[in-house]
C-alpha positions, -999 to +999 in steps of 0.1 A: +147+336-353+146+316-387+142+342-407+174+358-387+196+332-398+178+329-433+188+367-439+222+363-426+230+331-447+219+355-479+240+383-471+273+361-463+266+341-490+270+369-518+295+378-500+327+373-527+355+355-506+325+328-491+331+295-502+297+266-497+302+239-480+276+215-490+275+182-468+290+174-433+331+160-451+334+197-465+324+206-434+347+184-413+377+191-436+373+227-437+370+226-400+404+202-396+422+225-414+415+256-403+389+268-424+370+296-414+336+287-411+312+314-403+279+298-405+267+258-397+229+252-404+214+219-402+179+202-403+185+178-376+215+192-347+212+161-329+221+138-360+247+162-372+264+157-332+259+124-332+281+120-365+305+142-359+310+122-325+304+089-346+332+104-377+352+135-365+359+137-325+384+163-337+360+187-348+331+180-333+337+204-306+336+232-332+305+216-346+284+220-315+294+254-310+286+266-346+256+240-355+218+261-361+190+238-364+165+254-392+135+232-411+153+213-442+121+233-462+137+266-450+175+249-460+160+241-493+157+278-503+192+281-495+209+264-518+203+245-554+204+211-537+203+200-502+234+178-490+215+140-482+233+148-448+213+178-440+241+200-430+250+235-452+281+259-438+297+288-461+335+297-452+358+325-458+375+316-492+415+314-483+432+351-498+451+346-527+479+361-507+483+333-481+478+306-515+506+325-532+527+322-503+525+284-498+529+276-533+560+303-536+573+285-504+613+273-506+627+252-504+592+231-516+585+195-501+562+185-524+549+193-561+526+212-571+500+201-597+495+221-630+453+218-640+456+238-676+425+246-687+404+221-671+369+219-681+350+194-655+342+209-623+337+174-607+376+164-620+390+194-610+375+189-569+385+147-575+421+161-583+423+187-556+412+152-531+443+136-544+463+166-541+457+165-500+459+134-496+495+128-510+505+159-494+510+182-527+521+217-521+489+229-541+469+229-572+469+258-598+446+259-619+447+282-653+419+291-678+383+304-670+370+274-648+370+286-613+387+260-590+364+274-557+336+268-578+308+252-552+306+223-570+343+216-574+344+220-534+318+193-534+341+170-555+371+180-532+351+169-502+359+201-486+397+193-487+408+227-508+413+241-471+443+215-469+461+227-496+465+255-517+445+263-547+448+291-571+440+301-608+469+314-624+478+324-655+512+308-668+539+336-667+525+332-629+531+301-623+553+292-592+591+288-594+603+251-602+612+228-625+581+215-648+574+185-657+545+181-682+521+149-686+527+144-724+525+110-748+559+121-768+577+124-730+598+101-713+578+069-697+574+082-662+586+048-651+623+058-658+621+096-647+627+106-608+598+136-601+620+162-580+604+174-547+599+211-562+584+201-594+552+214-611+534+184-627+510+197-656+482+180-668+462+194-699+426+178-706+419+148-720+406+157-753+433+180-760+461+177-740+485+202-732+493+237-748+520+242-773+531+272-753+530+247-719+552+223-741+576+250-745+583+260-715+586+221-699+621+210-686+609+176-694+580+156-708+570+122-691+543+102-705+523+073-686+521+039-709+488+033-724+478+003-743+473+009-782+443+023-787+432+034-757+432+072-762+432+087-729+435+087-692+405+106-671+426+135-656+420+129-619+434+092-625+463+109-645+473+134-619+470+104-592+496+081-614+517+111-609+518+116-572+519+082-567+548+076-585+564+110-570+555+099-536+571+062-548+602+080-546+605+090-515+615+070-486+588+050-468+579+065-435+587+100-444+560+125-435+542+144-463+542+182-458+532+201-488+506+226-480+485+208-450+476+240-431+476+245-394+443+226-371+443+191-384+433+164-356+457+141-343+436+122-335+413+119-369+396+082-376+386+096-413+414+094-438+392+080-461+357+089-468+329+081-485+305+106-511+296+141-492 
């Protein structure tokens, strides 16, 4: 029977729509938001109950039902690093169909943030984290980095599956007013970030494309001190939702692209590594 699921974890897994889900929080997020999970293996099913019981009551119906116990040495050959949690699932990767339509949804509740050209797999998943949990629309990514990448997913904590994430090319980008993260803009402190916007962050060595500069309806800047050259991209893209989100009225609920099957009754807003 090991071998079984060792064979079938192979074939899904080169399947090219399955998404890894390394670590029980990619698993639990996935799960929350109505991720289709297709295969749950784990080297110890009665820890991986007990901390979904312990950490997601939500899901952990859908853990028990999908959970295989195998021997961590047969996980091992399954995937370049076992999670310290034990616990390995692959997913079905979200069509770009159904990411299209979110971000191409009107009227939009919340922005949408711009990633061009990113480079760091671990900023781009810390980005998408932030993305969720202020309730963005999505994240678009352009350039060759691919933003389902495995390890990106790790740095997300699982939580593409609450919003939308797509690599685009810029003539594709979704319709809205764009606002680009620049240091000749406006200091963000004086601009109101519309509802609909795109907020576009180039990389930190760089910054943003002439071409991206172009096409901007307005260039906002976050203060530095002198001398400091840059921000890391996942702190500048939270300054930005925070200060969109500042905006709005206190109380309001955040929409953006949180898909249907999240818990009402979920204890883990914020989590820790994994």
């Amino acid at each position: 029977m090991d071998d079984e699921r060792v064979r079938e974890w192979r074939a899904g897994a080169a399947a090219p729509d399955t998404v890894l889900l390394d670590g029980f929080h990619a698993l639990k997020h996935a799960l929350r938001f109505g991720g289709d999970v297709r295969q749950l293996l784990t080297a110890d099913r009665a820890a991986l109950l007990a901390l979904a019981a312990e950490l997601a009551e939500d899901v952990a119906p859908a853990v028990a039902a999908l959970a295989v116990e195998l021997p961590e040495a047969a996980l091992r050959t399954l995937v370049p690093r076992l999670h310290p949690t034990g616990v390995v699932a692959r997913a079905g990767r979200p069509t770009s169909a159904a990411n299209l339509a979110a971000l191409g949804r009107r009227p939009r509740t919340a922005p949408v943030v711009l990633l061009e050209n990113p480079r760091n797999l671990g900023n781009v998943g810390a980005v998408i984290r932030l993305a969720a949990g202020f309730g963005a629309t999505g994240v678009v990514t352009t350039g060759d980095l691919d933003p389902w990448h495995p390890n990106v997913v790790r740095g997300s904590a699982g939580l593409h599956f609450a919003t939308a994430v797509e690599r685009l090319e810029l003539p594709e980008l979704p319709a809205g007013p764009l606002y680009v993260l620049d240091p000749e803009g406006s200091d963000i402190r004086t601009v109101a970030l519309p509802d609909d916007a795109l907020l576009a962050f180039g990389t930190e060595r760089h910054g943003v494309s002439a071409e991206l500069k172009a096409r901007a309806d307005r260039l906002v800047a976050v203060p530095m001190q002198p001398g400091v050259s840059s921000f890391n991209l996942a702190t500048s893209v939270a300054m930005g939702l925070f200060h969109w989100m500042s905006g709005r009225p206190p109380g309001l609920p955040l929409e953006g692209g949180h898909r249907e099957g999240y818990g009402a009754n979920s204890r883990c807003q914020v989590s820790g590594p994994g």
